[in-house]
Backbone of each chain as ProteinMPNN parsed JSONL, in Angstrom:
{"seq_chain_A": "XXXXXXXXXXXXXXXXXXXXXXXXXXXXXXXXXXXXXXXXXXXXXXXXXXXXXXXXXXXXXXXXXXXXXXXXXXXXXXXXXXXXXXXXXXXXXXXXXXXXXXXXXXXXXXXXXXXXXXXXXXXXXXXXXXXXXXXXXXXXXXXXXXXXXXXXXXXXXXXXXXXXXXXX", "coords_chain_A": {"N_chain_A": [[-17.825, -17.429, 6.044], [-16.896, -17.661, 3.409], [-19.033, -15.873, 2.574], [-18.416, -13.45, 3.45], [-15.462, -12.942, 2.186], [-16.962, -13.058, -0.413], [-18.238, -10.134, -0.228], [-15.775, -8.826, 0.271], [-14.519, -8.934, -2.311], [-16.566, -7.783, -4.022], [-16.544, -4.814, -2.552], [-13.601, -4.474, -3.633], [-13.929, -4.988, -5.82], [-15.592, -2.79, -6.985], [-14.623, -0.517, -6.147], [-12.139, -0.717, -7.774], [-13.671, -0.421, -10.888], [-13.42, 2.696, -12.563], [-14.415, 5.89, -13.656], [-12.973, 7.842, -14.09], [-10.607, 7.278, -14.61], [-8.568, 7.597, -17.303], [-8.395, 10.525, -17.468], [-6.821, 10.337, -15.442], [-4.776, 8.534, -15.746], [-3.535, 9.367, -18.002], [-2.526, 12.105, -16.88], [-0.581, 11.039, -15.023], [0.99, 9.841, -17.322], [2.382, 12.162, -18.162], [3.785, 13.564, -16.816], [5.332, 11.622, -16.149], [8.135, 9.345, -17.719], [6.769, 6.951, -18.817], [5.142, 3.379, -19.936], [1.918, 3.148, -21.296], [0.392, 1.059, -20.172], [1.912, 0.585, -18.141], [1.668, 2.681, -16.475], [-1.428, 2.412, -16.166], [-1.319, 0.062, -14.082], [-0.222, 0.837, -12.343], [-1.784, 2.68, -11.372], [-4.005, 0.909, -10.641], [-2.848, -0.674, -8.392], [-2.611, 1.603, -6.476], [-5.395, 2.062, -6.278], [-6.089, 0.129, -4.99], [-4.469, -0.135, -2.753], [-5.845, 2.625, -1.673], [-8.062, 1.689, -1.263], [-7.481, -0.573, 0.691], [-6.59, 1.346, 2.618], [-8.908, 2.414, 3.313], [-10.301, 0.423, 3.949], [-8.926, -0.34, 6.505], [-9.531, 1.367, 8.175], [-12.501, 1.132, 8.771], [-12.661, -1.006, 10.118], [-11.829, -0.672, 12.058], [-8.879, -0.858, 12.997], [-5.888, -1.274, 15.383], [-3.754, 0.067, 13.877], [-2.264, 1.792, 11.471], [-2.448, 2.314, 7.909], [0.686, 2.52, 6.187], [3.146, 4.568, 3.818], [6.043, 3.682, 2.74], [9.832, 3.265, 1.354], [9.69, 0.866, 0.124], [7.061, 1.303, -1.091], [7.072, 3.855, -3.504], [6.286, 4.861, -5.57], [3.336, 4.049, -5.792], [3.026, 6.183, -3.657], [3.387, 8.35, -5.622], [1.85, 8.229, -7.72], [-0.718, 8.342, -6.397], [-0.642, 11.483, -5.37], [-0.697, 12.014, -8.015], [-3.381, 11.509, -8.018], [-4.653, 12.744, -6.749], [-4.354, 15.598, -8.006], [-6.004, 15.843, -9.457], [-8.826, 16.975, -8.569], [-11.691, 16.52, -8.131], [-12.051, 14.374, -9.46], [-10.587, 12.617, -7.417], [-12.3, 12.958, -5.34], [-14.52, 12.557, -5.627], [-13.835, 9.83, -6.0], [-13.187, 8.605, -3.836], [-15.542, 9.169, -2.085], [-17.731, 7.955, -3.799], [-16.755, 5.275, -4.002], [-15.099, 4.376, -1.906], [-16.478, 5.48, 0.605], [-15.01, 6.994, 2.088], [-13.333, 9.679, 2.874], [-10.204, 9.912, 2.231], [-7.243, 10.98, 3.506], [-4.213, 12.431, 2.914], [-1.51, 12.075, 4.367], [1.935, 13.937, 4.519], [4.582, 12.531, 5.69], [5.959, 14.537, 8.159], [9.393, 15.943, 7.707], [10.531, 16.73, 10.51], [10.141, 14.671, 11.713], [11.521, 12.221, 10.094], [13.782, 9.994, 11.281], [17.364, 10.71, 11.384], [19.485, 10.229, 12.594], [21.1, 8.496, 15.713], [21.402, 8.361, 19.064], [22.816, 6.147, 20.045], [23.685, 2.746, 20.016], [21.705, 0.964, 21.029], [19.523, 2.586, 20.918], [18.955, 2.655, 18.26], [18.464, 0.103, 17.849], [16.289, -0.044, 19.206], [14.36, 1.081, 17.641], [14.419, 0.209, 14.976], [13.616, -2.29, 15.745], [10.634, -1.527, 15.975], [10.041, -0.772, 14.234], [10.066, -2.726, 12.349], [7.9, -4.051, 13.336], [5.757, -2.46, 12.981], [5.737, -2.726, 9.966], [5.483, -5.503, 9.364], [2.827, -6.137, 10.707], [1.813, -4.467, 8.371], [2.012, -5.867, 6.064], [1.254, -8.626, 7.21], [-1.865, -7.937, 7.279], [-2.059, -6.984, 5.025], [-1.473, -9.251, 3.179], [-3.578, -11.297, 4.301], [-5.689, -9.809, 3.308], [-5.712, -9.196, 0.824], [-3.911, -10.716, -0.795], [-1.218, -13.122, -1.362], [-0.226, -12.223, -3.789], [0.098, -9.67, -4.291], [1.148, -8.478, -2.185], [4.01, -9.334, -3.273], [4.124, -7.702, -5.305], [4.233, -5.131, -4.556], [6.23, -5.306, -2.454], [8.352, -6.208, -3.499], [8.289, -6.564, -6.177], [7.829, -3.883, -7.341], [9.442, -2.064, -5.684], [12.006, -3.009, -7.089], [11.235, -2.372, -9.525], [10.684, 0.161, -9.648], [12.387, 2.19, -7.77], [13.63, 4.503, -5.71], [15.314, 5.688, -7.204], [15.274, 5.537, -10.087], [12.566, 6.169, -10.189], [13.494, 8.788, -10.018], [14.558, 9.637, -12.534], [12.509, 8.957, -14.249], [10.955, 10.708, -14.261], [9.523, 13.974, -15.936]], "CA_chain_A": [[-16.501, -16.993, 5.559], [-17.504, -17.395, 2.028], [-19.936, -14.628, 2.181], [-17.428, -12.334, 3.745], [-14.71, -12.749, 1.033], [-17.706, -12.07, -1.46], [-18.813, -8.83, 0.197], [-15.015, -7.911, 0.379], [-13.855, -8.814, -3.69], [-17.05, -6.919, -4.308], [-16.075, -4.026, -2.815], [-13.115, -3.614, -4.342], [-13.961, -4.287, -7.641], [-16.824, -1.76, -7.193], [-13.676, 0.346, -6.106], [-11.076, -0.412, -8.977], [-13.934, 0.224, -11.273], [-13.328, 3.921, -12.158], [-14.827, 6.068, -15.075], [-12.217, 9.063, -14.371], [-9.298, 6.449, -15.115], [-8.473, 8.065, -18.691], [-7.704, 11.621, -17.655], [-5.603, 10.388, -14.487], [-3.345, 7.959, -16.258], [-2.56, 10.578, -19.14], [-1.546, 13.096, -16.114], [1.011, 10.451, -14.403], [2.489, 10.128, -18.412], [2.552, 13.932, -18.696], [4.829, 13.377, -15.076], [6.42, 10.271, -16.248], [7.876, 8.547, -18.778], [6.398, 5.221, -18.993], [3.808, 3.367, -20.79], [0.317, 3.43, -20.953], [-0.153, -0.197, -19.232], [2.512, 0.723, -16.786], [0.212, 3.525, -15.494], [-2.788, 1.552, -15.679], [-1.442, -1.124, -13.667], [0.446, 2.015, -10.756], [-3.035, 3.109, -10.876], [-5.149, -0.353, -10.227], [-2.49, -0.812, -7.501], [-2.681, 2.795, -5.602], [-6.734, 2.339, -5.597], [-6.157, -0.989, -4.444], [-3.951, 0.35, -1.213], [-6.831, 3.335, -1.163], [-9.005, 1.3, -0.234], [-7.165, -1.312, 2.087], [-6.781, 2.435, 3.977], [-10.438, 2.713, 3.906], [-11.279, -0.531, 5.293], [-8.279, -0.573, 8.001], [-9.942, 2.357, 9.008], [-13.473, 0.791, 8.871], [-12.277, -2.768, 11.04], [-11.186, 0.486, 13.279], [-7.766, -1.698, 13.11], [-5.077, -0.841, 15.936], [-2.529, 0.696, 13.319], [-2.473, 3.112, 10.205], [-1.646, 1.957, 6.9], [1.878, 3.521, 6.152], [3.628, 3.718, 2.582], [7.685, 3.237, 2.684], [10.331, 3.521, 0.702], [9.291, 0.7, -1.179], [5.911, 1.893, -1.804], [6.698, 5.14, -3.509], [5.912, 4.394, -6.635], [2.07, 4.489, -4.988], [2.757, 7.103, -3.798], [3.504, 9.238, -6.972], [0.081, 7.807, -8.569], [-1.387, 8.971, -5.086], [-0.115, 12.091, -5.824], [-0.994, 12.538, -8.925], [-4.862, 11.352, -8.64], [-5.056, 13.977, -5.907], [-4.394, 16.866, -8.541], [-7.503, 15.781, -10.026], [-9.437, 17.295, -7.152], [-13.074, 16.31, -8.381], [-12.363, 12.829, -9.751], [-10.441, 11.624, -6.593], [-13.388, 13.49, -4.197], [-15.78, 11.331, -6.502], [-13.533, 8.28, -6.103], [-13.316, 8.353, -2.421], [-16.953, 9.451, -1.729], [-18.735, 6.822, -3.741], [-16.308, 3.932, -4.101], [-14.795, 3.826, -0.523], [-17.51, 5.777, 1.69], [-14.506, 7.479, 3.098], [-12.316, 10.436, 2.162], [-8.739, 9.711, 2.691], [-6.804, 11.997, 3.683], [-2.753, 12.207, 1.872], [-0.908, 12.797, 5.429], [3.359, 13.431, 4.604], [5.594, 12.457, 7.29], [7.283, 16.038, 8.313], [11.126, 16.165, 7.957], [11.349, 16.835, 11.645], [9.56, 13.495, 12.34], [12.015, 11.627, 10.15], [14.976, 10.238, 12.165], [18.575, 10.643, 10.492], [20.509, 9.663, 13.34], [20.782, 7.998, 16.581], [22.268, 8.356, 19.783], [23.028, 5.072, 20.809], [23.211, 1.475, 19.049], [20.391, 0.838, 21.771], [18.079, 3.656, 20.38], [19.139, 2.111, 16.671], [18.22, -1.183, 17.627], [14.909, 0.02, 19.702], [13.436, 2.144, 16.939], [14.559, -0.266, 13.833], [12.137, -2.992, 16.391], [9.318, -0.978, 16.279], [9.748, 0.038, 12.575], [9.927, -4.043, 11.592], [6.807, -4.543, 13.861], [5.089, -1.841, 12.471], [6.059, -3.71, 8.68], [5.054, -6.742, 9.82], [1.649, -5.459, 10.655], [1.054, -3.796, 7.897], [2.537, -6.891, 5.606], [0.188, -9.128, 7.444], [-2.51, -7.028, 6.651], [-2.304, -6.729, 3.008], [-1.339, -10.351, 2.726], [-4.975, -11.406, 4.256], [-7.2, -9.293, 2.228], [-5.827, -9.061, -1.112], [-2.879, -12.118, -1.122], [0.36, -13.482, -1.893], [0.549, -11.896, -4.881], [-0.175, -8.277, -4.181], [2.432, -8.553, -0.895], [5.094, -9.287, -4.216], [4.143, -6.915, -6.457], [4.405, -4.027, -3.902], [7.884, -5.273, -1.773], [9.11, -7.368, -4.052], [8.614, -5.954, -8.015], [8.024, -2.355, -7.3], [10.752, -1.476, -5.117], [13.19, -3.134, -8.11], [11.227, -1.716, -11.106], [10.449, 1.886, -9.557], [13.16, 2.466, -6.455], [13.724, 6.428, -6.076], [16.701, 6.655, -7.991], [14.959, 5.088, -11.031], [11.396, 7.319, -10.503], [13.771, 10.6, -10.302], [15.089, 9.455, -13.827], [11.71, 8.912, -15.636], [10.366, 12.628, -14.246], [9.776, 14.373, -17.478]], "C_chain_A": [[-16.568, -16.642, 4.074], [-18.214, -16.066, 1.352], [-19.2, -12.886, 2.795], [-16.453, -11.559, 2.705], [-15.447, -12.054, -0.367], [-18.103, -10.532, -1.529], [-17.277, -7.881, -0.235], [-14.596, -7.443, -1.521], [-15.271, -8.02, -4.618], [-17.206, -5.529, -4.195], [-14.909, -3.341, -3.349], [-12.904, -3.231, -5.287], [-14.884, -3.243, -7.777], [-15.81, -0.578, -7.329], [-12.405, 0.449, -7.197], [-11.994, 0.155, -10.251], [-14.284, 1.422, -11.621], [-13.628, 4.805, -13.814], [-13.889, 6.732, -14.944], [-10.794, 8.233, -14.463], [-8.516, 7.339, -16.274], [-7.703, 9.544, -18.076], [-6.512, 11.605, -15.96], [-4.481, 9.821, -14.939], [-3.11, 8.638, -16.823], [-2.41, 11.636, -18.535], [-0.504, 12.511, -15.389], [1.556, 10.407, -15.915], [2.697, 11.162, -18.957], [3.888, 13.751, -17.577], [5.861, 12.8, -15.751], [6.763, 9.747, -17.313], [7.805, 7.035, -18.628], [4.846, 4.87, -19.788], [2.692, 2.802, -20.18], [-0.078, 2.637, -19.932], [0.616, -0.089, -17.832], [1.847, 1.853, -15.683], [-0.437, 3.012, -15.021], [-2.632, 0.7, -14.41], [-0.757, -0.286, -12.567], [-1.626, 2.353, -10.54], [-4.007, 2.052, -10.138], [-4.022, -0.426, -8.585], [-2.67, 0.274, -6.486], [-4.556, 2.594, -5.672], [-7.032, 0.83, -4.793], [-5.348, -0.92, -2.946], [-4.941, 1.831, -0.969], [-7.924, 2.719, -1.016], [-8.901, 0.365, 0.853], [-7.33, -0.255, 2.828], [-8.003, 2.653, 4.401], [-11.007, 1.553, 4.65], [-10.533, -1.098, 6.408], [-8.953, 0.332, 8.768], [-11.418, 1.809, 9.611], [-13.767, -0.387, 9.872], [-12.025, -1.752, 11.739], [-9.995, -0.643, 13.872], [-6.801, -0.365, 13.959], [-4.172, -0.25, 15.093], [-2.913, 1.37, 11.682], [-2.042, 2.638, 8.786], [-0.449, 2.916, 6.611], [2.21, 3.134, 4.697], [5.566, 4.41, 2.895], [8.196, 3.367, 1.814], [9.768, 2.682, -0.924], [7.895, 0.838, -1.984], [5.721, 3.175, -2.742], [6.179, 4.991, -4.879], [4.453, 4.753, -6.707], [1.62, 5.431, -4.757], [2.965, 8.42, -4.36], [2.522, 9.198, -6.952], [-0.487, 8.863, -7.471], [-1.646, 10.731, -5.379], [-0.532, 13.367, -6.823], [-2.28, 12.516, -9.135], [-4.877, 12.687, -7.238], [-5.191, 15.219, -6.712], [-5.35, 16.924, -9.234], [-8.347, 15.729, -8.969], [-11.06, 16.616, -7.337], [-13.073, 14.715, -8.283], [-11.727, 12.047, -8.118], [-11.72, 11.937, -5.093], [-14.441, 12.197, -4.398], [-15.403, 9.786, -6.255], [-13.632, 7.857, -4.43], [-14.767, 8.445, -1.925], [-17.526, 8.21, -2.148], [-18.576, 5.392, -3.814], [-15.565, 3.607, -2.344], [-15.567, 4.026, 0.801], [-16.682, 6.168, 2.57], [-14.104, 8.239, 2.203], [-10.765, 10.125, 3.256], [-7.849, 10.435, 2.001], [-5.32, 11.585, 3.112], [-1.966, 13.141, 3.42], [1.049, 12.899, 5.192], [4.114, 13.444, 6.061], [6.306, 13.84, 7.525], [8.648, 15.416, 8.513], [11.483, 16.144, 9.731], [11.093, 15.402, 12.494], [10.756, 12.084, 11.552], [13.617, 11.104, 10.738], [15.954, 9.884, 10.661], [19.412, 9.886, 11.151], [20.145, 9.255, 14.497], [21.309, 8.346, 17.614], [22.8, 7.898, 19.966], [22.653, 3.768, 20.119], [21.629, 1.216, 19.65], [19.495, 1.68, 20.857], [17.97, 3.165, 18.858], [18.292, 1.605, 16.797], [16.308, -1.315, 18.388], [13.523, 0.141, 18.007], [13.237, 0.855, 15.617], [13.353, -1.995, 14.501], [10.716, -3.138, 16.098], [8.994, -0.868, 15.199], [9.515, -1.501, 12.088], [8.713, -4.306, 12.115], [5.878, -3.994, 13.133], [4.793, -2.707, 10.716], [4.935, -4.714, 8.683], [3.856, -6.709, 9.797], [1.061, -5.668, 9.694], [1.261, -5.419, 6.431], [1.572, -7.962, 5.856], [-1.093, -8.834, 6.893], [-3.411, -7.356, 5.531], [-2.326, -8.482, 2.326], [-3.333, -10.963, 3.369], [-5.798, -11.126, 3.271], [-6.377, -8.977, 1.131], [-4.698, -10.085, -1.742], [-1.662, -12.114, -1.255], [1.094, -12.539, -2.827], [0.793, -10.04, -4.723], [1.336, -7.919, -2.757], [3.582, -8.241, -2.241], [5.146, -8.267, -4.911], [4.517, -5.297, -5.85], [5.638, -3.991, -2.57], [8.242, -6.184, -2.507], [9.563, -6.635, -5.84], [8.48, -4.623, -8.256], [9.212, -2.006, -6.861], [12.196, -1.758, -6.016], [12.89, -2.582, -9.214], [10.96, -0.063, -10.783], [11.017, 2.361, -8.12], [13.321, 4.057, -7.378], [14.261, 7.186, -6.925], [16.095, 6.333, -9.767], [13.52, 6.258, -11.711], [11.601, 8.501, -10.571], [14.056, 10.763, -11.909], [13.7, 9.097, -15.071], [10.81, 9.961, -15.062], [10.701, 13.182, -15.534], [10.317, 15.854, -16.852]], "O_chain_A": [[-16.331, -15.523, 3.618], [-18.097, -15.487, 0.272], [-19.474, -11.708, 2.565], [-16.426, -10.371, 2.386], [-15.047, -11.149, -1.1], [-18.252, -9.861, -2.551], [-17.285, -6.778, -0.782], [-14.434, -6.314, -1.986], [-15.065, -7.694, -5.787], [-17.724, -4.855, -5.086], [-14.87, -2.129, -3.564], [-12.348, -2.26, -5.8], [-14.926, -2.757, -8.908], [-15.897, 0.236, -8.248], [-11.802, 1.498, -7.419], [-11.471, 1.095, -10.851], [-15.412, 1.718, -11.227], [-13.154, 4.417, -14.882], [-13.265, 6.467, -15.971], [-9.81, 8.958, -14.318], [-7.549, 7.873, -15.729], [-6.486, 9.651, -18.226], [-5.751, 12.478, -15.542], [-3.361, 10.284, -14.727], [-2.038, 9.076, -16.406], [-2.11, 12.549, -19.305], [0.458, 13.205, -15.062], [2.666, 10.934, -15.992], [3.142, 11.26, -20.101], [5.024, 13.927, -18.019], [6.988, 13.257, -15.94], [5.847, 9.546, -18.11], [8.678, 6.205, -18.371], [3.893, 5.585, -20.098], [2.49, 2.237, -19.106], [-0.704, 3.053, -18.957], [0.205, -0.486, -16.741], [1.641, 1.788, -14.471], [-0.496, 2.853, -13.802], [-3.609, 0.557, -13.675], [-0.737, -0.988, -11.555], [-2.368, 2.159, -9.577], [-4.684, 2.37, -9.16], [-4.672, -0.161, -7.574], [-2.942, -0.216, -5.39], [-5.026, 3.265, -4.753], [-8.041, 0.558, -4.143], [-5.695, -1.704, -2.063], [-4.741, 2.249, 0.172], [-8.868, 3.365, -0.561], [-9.729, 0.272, 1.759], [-8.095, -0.41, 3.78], [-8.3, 3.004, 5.543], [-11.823, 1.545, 5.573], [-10.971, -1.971, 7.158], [-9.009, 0.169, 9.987], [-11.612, 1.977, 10.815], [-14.877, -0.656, 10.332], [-11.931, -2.385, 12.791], [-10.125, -1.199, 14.962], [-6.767, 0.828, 13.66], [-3.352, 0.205, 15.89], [-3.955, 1.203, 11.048], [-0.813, 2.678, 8.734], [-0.637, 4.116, 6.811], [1.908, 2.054, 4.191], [5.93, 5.542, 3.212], [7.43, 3.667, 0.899], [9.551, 3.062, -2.075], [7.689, 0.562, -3.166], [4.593, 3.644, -2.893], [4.975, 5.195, -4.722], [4.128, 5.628, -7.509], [0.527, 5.883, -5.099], [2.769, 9.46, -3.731], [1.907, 10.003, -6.252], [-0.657, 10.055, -7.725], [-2.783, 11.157, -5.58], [-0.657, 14.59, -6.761], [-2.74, 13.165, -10.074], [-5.584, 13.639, -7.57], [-6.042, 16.015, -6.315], [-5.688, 18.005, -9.717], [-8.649, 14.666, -8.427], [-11.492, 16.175, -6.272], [-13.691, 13.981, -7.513], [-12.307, 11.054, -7.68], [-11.867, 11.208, -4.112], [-14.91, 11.315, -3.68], [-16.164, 8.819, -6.265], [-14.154, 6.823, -4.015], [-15.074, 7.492, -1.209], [-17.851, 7.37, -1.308], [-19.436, 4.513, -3.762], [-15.674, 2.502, -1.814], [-15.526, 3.284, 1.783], [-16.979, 6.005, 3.753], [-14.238, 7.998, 1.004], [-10.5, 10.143, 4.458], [-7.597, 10.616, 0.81], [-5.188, 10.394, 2.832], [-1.878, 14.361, 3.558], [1.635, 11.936, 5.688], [4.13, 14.151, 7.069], [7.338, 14.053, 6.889], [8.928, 14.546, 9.338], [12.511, 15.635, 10.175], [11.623, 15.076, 13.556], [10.911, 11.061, 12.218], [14.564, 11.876, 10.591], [15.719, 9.31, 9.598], [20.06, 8.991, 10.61], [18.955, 9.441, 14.749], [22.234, 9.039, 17.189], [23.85, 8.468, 20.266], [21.516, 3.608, 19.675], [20.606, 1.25, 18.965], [18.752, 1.11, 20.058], [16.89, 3.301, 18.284], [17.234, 1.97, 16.284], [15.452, -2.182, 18.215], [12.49, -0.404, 17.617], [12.095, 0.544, 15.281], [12.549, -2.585, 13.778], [9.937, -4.085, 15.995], [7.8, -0.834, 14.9], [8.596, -1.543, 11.269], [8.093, -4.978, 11.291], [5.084, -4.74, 12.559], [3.698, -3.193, 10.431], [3.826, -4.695, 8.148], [3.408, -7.274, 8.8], [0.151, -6.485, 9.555], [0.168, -5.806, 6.019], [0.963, -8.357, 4.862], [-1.443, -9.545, 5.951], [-4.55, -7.71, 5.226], [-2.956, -8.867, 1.341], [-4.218, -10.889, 2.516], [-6.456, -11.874, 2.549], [-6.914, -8.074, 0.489], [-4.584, -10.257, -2.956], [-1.011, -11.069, -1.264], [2.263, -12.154, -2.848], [1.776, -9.439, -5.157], [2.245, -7.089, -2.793], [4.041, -7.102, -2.333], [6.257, -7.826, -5.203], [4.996, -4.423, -6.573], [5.909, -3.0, -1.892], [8.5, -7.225, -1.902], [10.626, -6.361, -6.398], [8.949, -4.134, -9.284], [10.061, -1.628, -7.667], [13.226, -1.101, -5.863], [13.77, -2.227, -9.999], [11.049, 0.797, -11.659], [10.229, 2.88, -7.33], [13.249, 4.521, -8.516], [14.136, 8.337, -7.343], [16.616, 7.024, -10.642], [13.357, 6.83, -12.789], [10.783, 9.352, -10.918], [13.83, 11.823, -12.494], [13.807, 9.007, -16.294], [9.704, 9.972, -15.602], [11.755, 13.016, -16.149], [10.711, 16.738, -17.613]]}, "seq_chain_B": "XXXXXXXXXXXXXXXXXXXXXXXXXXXXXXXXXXXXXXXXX", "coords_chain_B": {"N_chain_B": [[-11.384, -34.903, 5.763], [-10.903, -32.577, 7.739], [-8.857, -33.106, 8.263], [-7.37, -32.187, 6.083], [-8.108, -29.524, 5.533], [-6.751, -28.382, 7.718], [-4.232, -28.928, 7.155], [-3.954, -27.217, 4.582], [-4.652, -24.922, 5.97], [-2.5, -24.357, 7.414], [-0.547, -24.974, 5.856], [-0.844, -22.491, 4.404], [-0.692, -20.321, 6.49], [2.184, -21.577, 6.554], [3.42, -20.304, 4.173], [2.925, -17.787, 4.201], [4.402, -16.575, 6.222], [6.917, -16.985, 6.224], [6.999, -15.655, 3.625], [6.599, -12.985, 4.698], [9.026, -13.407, 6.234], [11.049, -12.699, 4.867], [10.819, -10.673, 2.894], [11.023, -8.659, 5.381], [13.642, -8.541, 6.175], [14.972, -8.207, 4.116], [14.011, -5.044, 4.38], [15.705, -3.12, 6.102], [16.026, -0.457, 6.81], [13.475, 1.016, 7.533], [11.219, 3.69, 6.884], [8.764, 6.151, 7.331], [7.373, 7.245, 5.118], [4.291, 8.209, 4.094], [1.446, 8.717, 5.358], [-2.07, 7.068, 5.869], [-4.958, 8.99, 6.27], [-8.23, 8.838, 7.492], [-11.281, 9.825, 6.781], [-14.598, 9.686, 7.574], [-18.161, 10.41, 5.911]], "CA_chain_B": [[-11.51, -33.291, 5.337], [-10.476, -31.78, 8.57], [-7.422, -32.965, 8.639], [-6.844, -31.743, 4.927], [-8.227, -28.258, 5.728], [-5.799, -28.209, 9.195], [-2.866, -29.111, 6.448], [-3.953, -26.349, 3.803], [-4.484, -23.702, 6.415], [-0.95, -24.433, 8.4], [0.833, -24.501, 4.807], [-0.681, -20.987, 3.795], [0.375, -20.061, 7.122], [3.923, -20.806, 6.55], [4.04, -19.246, 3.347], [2.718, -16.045, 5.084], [5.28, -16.402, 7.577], [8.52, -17.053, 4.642], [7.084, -14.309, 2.526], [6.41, -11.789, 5.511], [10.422, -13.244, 6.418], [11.597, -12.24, 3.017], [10.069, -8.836, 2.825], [11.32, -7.367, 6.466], [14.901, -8.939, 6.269], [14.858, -7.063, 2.867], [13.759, -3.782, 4.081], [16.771, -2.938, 7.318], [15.848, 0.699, 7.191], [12.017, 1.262, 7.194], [11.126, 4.754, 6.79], [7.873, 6.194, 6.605], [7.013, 8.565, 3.89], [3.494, 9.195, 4.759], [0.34, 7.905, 6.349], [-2.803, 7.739, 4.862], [-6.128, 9.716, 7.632], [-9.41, 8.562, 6.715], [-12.337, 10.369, 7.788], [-15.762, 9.544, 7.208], [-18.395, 11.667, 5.468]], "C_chain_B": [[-11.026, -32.206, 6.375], [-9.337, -31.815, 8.524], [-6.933, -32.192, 6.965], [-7.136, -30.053, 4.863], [-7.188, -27.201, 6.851], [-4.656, -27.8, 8.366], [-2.904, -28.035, 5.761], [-3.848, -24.783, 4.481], [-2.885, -23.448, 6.798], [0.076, -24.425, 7.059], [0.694, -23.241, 4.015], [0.048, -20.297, 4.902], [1.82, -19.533, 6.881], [4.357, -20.202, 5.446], [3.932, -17.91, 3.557], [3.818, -15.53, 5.797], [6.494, -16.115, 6.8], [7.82, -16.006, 4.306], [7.268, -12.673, 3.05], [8.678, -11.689, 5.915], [11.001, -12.42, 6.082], [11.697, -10.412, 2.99], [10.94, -7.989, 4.316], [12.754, -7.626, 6.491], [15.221, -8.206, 5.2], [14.973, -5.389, 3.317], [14.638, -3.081, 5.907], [16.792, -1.516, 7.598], [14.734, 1.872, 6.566], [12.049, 2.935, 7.436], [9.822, 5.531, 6.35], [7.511, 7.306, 5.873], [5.867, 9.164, 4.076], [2.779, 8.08, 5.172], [-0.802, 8.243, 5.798], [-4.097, 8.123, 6.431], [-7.253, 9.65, 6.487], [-10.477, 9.749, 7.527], [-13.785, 9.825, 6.842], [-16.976, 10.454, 7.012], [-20.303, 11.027, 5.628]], "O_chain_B": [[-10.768, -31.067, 5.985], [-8.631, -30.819, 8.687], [-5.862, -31.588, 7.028], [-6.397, -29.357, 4.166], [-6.953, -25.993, 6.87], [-4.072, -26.732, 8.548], [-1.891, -27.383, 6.011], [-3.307, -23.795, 3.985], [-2.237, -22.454, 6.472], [1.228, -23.996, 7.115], [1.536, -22.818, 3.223], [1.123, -19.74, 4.682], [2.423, -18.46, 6.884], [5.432, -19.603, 5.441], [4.706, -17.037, 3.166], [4.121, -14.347, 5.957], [6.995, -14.99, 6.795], [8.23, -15.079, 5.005], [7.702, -11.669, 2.486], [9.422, -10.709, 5.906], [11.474, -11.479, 6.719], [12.466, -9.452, 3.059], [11.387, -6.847, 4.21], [13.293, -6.633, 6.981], [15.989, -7.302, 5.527], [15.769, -4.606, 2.798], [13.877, -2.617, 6.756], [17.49, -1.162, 8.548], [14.795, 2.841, 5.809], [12.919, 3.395, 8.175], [9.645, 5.645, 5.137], [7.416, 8.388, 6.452], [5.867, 10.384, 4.238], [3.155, 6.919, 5.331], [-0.938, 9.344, 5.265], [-3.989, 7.491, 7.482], [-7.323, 10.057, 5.327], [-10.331, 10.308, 8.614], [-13.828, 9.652, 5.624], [-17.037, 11.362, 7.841], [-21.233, 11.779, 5.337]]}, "name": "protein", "num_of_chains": 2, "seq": "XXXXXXXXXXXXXXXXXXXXXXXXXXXXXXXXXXXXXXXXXXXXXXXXXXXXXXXXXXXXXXXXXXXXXXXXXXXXXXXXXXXXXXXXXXXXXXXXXXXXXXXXXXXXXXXXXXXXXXXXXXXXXXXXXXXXXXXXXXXXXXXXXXXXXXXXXXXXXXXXXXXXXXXXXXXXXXXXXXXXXXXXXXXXXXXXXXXXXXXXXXXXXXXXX"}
């Protein structure tokens, strides 16, 4: 068990360590206004859910990592290390041994409305299971604290209406 | 020692269980934004 946990907190510090850091955070505060450490620390978190995606994929785990309302925050950063086409090719290639792919939900896939409390109460089921899941998950391999910091202190310090208001 | 390892696992447990509570009772209209597709190279 021991030697498991070592293998894993070695890959992801192999994976948070990143030389192209520098010219991605000073393109999210070209985006955004916020400071320097508040980047740094959107950024350590978005390569820290790019690579849980690489090794749900790698456990060839029954379900998909998903990011939610209160993840968006994530996925800004996400986002934004994508427009640096080289450095995130480079970051996925030699730090995760996967490329991961940036899939958006289509508009016609998200529901607005319902027919029927039933179909509410089916779907809003499936959507907490799905949660749950993925909640589980994250709480295993990277802890308590990381679960908080991404439904708990993100979703109050960077909810939508807050990240439309520090768009430069 | 077993029984103190039984006790430590079963009380991370239930904080897994309370914190996972917390979090989905919180979030009453999940929505997913995107999905991430791995592929291997």
């Amino acid at each position: 068990m021991a030697q498991i946990i070592s293998k894993i907190d070695s890959t992801l510090e192999t994976a948070l360590d990143c030389n192209e850091d520098n010219v991605i955070i000073e393109g999210f505060m070209e985006r955004y206004s916020v400071s320097r450490e508040e980047a740094e620390e959107i950024l350590t978190e978005t390569k820290k859910w790019l690579w849980l995606a690489s090794e749900n994929i790698k456990e060839k785990k029954s379900f998909r990592m998903f990011i939610d309302h209160s993840l968006i925050i994530i996925d800004e950063m996400w986002h934004n290390f994508i427009l640096h086409t080289r450095a995130y090719q480079k970051f996925c290639h030699e730090k995760l041994n996967l490329f991961v792919h940036h899939e958006p939900t289509p508009k016609a896939a998200q529901i607005i409305g319902f027919d029927s409390d039933e179909e509410k109460q089916k779907f809003q089921q499936q959507q907490e299971e799905k949660l749950s899941q993925q909640l589980s998950y994250i709480y295993d391999k990277l802890g308590a604290e990381t679960v908080s910091k991404w439904y708990e202190e993100f979703p109050e310090k960077f909810s939508k209406k807050k990240i439309h208001a520090l768009k430069r | 020692m077993k029984t103190t390892s039984t006790k430590t696992t079963s009380k991370v447990n239930t904080e897994k269980a309370q914190l996972l509570k917390k979090i989905i009772n919180k979030n009453n209209n999940i929505q997913t934004a995107c999905m991430s597709l791995c592929e291997s190279h």
